[in-house]
C-alpha positions as CSV (number, residue, x, y, z in Angstrom):
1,X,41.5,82.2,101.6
2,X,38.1,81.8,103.5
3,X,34.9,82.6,103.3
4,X,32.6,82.7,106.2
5,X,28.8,84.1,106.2
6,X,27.9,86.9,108.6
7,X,24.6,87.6,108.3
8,X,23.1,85.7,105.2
9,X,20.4,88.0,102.8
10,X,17.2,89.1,105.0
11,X,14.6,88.6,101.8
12,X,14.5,86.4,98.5
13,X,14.5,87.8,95.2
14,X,11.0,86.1,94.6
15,X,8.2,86.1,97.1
16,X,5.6,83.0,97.0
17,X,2.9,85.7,95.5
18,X,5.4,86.8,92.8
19,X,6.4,83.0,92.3
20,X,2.8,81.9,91.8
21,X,2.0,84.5,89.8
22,X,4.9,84.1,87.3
23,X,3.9,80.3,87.1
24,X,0.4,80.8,86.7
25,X,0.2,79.1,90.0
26,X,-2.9,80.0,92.5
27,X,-4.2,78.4,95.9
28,X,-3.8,75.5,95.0
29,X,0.2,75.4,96.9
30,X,0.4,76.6,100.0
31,X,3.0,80.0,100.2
32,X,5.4,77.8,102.7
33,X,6.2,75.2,100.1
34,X,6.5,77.8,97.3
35,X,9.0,79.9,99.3
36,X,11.0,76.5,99.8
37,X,11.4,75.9,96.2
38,X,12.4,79.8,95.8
39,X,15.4,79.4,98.5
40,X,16.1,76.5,97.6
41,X,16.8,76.9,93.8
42,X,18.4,80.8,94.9
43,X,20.8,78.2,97.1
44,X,22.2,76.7,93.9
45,X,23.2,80.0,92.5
46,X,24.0,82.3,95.4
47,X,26.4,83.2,97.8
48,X,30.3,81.1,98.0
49,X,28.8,77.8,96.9
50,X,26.3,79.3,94.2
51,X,27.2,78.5,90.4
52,X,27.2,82.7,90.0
53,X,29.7,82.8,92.3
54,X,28.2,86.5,93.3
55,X,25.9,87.3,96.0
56,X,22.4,88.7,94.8
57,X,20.1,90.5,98.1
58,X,22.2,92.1,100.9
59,X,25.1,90.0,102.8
60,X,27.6,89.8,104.9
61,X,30.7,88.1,104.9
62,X,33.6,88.1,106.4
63,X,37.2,87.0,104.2
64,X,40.1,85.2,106.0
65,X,43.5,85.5,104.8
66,X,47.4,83.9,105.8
67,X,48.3,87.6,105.5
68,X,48.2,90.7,103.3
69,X,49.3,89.9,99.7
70,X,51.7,92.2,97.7
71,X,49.2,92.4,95.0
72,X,45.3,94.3,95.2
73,X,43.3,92.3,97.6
74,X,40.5,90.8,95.0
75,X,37.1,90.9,96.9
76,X,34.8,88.2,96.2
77,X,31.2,87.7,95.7
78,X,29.9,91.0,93.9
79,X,28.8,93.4,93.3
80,X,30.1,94.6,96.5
81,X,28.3,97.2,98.3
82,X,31.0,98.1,101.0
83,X,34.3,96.5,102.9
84,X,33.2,97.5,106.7
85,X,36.6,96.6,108.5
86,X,39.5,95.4,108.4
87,X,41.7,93.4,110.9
88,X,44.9,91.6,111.4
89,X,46.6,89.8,114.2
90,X,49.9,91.5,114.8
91,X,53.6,89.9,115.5
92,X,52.3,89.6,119.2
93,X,48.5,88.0,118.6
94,X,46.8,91.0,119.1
95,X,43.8,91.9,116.7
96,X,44.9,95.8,115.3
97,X,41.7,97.2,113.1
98,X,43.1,99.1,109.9
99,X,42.6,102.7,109.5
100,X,39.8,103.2,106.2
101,X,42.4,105.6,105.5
102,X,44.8,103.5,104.4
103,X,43.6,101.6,101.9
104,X,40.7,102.4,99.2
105,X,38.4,100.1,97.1
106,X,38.1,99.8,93.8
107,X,34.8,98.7,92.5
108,X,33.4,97.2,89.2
109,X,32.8,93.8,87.9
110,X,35.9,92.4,90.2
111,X,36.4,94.8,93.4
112,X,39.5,95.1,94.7
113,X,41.1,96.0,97.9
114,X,44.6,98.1,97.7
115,X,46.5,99.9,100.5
116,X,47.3,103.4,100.0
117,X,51.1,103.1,100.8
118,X,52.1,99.3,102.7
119,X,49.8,96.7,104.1
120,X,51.5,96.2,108.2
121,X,52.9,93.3,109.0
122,X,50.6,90.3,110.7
123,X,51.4,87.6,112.9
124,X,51.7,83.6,111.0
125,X,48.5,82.0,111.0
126,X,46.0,81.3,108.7
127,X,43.6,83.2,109.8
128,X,45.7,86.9,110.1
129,X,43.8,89.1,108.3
130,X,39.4,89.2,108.7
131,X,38.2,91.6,105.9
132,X,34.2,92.0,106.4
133,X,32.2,93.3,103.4
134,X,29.3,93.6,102.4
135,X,27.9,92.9,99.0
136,X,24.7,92.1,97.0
137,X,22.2,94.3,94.9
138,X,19.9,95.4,97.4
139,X,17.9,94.6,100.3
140,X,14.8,94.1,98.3
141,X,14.0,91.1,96.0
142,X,13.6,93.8,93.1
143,X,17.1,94.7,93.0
144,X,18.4,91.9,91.8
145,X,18.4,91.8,87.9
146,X,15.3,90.8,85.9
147,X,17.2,88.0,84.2
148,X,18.5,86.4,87.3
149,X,15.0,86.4,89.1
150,X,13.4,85.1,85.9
151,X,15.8,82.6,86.0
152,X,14.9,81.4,89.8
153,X,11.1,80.8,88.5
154,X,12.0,78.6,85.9
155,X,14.3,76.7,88.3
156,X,11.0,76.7,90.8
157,X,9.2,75.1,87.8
158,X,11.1,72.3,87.7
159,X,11.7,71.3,91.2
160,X,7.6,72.3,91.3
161,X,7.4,69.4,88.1
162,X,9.9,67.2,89.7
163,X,7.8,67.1,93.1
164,X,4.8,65.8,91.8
165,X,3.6,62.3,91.1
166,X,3.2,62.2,87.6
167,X,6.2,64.1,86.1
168,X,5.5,66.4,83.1
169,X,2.3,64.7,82.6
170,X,-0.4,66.8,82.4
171,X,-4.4,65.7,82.0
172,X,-7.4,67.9,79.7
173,X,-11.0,66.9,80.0
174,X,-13.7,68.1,77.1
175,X,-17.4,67.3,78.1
176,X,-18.9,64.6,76.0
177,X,-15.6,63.6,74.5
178,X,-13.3,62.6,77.4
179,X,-9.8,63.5,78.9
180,X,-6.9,63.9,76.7
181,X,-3.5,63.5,78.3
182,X,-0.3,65.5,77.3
183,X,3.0,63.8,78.3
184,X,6.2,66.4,77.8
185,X,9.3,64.4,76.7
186,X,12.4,64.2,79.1
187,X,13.7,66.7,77.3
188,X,11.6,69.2,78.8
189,X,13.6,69.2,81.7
190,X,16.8,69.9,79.8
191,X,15.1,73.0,77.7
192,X,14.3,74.6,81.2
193,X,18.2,74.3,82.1
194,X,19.5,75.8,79.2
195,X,16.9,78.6,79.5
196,X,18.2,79.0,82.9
197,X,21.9,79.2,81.8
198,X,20.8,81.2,78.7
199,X,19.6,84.0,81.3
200,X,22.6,83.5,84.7
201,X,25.2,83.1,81.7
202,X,26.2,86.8,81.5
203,X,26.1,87.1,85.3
204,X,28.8,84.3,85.8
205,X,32.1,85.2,87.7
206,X,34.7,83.3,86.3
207,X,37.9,82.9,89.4
């Protein structure tokens, strides 16, 4: 089995603004480098390589197999929003498009893929059968779940901490008395991982 990305989610499930303003974070960062941070920690969660092993905005991808399996054909990555062809090289190479007819999905938390009476035969190569779907939440960064984005901004925190030059060291001036500074334990750093598996754990997909 393969995976190969079609056409990869238009939007993020944060923008800078929502980013900044979750963070408490104003002018101060420029949008571009705030909208790094927010694809990059979406990156480590998302898509085939993502730890949530789901796809969260709108995507399309297109599943290679050897040939069609006895059993249902598990889709991966949900939720899945819709399986929009599928093809197979026949005994003499050609590429033969299934009839939606003959086969039906079945959705929920692990979508499948059966045929309504036999899969047809394909031709003996590993790539014989191209399934495109598409899945995700929605096209906008608001339908992905609460958790999940909430999630993203604490991960955006810490790369945001991790960037700067004096790591979880913050400084307080009072007038007359002097500056105060407040130096957060390594720790810190490990709280604001297991808050971030604390809120992705229930959305985990487990092969």
């Amino acid at each position: 089995m393969r995976l190969i990305l079609v056409t990869p989610p238009a939007v993020e499930p944060l923008t800078a603004a929502e980013a900044k303003s979750r963070l408490g974070i104003g002018a101060e960062m420029a949008d571009a480098a705030m909208e790094s941070f927010v694809k990059a920690a979406r990156q480590t969660i998302d898509g085939q390589d993502g730890w949530l092993g789901r796809a969260l905005n709108t995507q399309k991808w297109k599943l290679l197999l050897a040939g069609f399996p006895c059993e249902p054909i598990r889709i991966p990555l949900p939720p899945l929003i819709s399986v929009d062809s599928v093809k197979y090289y026949d005994g003499t190479g050609a590429l033969q498009t299934v009839d939606p007819v003959d086969y039906r999905e079945i959705g929920g938390a692990r979508p499948e893929l059966v045929a309504v009476t036999s899969w047809p035969g394909t031709a003996q190569r590993d790539d014989a059968v191209e399934i495109t779907f598409t899945a995700g939440y929605g096209p906008d960064g608001s339908d992905v779940p609460e958790p999940i984005r909430s999630a993203i901004a604490l991960m955006v925190s810490h790369l945001r901490s991790m960037s700067e030059r004096n790591l979880f060291v913050s400084q307080e001036a009072e007038d007359g008395i002097g500056s105060t500074n407040y130096v957060v334990g390594g720790n810190a750093g490990a709280a604001i991982d297991a808050a971030v598996k604390a809120l992705l754990s229930t959305y985990r997909v487990f092969s």
